[in-house]
C-alpha positions, 0 to 999 in steps of 0.5 A: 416190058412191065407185063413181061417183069409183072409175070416174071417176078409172080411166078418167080414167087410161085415157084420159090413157094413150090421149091419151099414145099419141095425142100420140105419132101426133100428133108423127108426123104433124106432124114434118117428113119424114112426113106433109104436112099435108093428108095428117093433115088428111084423117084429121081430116075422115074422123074429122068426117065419119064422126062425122057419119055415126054420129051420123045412122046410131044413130038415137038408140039410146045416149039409149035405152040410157042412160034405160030400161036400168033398166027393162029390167034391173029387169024381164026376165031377161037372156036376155030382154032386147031392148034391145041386139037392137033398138038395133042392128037400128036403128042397122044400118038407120040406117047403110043409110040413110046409105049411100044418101044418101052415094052419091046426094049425091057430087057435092055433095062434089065440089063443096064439096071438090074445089078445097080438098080434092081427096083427100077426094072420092077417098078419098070410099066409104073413109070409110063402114067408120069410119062403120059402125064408129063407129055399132055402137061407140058403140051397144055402148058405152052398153050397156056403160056401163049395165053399169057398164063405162065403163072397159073401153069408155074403153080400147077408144076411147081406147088400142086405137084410138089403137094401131092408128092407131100401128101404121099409122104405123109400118108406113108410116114403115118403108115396109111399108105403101108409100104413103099410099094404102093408109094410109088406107084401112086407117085407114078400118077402125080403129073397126071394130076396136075395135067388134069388140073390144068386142062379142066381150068382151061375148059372152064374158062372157055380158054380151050376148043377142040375142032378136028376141021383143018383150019387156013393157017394149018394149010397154009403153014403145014410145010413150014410146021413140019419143017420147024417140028422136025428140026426143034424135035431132035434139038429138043431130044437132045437137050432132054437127054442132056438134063437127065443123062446123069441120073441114068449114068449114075443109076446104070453104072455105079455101085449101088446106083439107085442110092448114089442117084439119090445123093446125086438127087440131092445136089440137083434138088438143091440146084434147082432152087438156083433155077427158079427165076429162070423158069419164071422169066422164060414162061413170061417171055416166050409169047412177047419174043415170038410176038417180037420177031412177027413183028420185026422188033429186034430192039425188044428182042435185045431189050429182053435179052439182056434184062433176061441176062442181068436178072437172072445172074443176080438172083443166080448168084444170090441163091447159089452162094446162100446155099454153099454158105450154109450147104454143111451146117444144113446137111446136119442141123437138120438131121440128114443122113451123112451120107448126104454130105457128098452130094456138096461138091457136085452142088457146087458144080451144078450151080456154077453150071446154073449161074452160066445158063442163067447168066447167058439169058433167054438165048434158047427162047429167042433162037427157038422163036426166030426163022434161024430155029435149026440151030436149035438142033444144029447147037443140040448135037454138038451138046449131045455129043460133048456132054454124052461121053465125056458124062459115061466116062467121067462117071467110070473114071471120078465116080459120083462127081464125075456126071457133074464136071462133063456138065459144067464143061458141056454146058458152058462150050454150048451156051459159048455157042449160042452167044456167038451166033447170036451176035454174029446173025443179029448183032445181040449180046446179052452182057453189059458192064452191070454183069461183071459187076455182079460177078464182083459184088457176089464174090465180095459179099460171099468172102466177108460172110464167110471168113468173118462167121465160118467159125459158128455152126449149126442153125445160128451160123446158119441165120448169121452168115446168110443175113450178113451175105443178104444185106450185104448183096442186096445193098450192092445190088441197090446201090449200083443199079444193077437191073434196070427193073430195080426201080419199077418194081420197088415203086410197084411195091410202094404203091402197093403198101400206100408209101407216098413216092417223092417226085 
């Protein structure tokens, strides 16, 4: 567990450094007299649809990586070691397959997007290069992450990409980039920058091998392979689709949708920041869960699961409750469009839909790891299904919060789900009592912060409210022991500053 935590509570830092430089191209994009907002809305549908286009292209490859890297590494010297060879072959072939149906199916685009999104449809081939860049990333990335590299990769996808994307920010805004026009096309070839990144390091450092020669394990296990890939691939299809669906809603069938996609942008900007831990815990877990279930360690498995759960509620709560404290002053102390301002209540929303994700633990790494991964696709056509028209028709009916509210029900029936046939088939649950106590101490700490500075705005109600929540939660935190990893890592931190520790 110390490694598992080691990475977690690193790359959760990783990735809080890249939503600080995210934020920052966020306030660029929002604040009056750079981008309009269609303009940083056609960002977020490339960002959704080139999502869409990974997530088709990979063919399943990173669920392979994630179940039977242990079996390979345990049995093939490095050299000799397929995997990675034929994960991307595939994923490449995948990718080439995406292109074809992409140009056979343009006009559709035109016909969905051309009135609420006209530049979409003429920025329409740019958004290949991310897609392509996305799909190799996220096959580099899962093997990295068996290696025990989920910090490395945390950094590439958090920080470096986000750097780039600042980088265009500033050479447009300083007019050395002359026009939105080449923006966003050079913006189309940012995930293909951290793709080659990322596999340049492994070459260097001898992590990565290429053989074409099909090895023993890929014999031996190729029906078992094709059977998980076949399954995980639609589960996986169908949970991408469920990220994005939204954007490509509101984008599609609201008025002006590429602008109201932006505001929407926004609101899922400002979610994600809630989301960071869980990424963190999830890229350190993944490995020492299919490890786990090789060996027949469901102790650990539990073990795993409910610090998954407990930790990420805590800092869930945290951060969701910080940014509703202050999401009002924030939008105009800093100088962002009013128009911004309606994207409140669907943060509001989304991040109830984070804090239930987040609070329910690893539960799609342990099921996507374990011999019962078909209900990886079983448990995603039952989203799909939910989430898919009550998203269309919530959007027609409430207009832009509608998207937000078929989240919220979607996701919280789906995780229900998955929490049931956890416990059902192996009799793990990821609650204790520390996780309504959580619940509670978030409540509490949000209410004294609010009523007692809710009269003060602007930057010092902002550094008031947020200290007065901050002490408060993170003394209640401490005092009632909610996570067992509270004293390791505060011991850790002791250690690491010379502070001598009492017996």
């Amino acid at each position: 567990m110390s490694n598992i935590r080691r990475q977690s509570i690193i790359s959760s830092l990783v990735i809080y450094i890249g939503f600080a430089v995210g934020l920052l191209n966020t306030y660029f994009f929002t604040k009056e007299g750079t981008f309009s907002e269609a303009e940083y809305g056609l960002t977020t549908i490339f960002i959704a649809i080139a999502t869409m286009m990974s997530a088709f292209a990979s063919m399943a490859m990173p669920s392979f990586i994630f179940k039977f890297y242990p079996y390979y590494n345990d049995n093939l010297p490095p050299k000799k070691n397929d995997m990675i060879t034929w994960s991307l072959l595939v994923s490449l072939v995948g990718f080439l397959l995406v292109v074809i149906a992409g140009l056979s199916m343009k006009h559709l685009v035109i016909q969905k997007f051309g009135t609420n999104a006209p530049r979409l449809v003429n920025y329409y081939y740019w958004i290949f290069p991310m897609g392509l860049g996305l799909t190799i990333y996220s096959v580099l990335e899962a093997y990295a992450w068996s290696l025990h590299k989920s910090v490395l990769t945390n950094f590439f996808r958090e920080v470096q990409w986000r750097l780039f994307t600042t980088l265009l920010i500033v050479l447009y805004i300083t007019h050395i980039i002359s026009d939105y026009d080449l923006f966003i096309k050079l913006f189309s070839f940012t995930y293909l920058g951290i793709a080659v990144s990322l596999f340049i390091y492994l070459i260097a450092t001898g992590k990565i091998h290429f053989t074409f020669q099909r090895s023993k394990v890929s014999r031996r296990f190729y029906k078992k392979i094709l059977a998980l890939c076949s399954f995980v691939y639609g589960g996986t299809l169908i949970f991408t689709l469920s990220q994005v669906f939204d954007t490509i809603v509101i984008a599609s069938v609201l008025e002006e949708g590429a602008a109201k996609a932006g505001i929407f942008g926004l609101a899922t900007i400002m979610t994600s920041i809630i989301q960071a831990p869980q990424r963190g815990i999830v890229s350190a877990s993944v490995a020492h869960l299919s490890k786990a279930w090789k060996d027949k360690n469901i102790t650990l498995i539990q073990k795993i699961y409910q610090r998954s759960s407990i930790n990420q509620l805590i800092f869930a709560c945290a951060i969701f409750l910080l940014i509703w404290l202050n999401f009002h002053d924030g939008i105009i102390a800093l100088g962002v469009k009013a128009s911004y301002l309606d994207a409140g209540n669907i943060f509001f929303l989304l991040g109830l839909t984070k804090i239930i994700d987040m609070g329910t633990g690893v539960n799609s790494q342990i099921i996507g790891t374990s011999t019962f991964w078909r209900f990886e696709l079983l448990s995603g056509i039952l989203l799909l299904s939910i989430m898919l028209p009550l998203t269309y028709w919530f959007a027609k009916e409430f207009g832009l919060i509608g998207p937000a509210i078929a989240t919220i029900i979607s996701i919280s029936i789906y995780n229900t789900i998955r929490i049931v046939f956890l416990w059902k088939k192996f009799k793990l649950f990821p609650f204790t009592r520390q996780t309504l106590y959580t619940l509670l101490l978030a409540a509490a700490a949000y209410a004294i912060s609010y009523f007692l500075l809710h009269t003060m705005h602007g930057f010092m109600g902002i550094v008031l409210r947020s200290g007065v929540f901050i002490i408060l939660y993170a003394i209640g935190v401490w005092a009632l022991a909610l996570s067992p990893d509270i004293q390791p890592v505060w011991q850790t931190i002791q250690k690491r500053l010379g502070i001598k520790i009492k017996d």
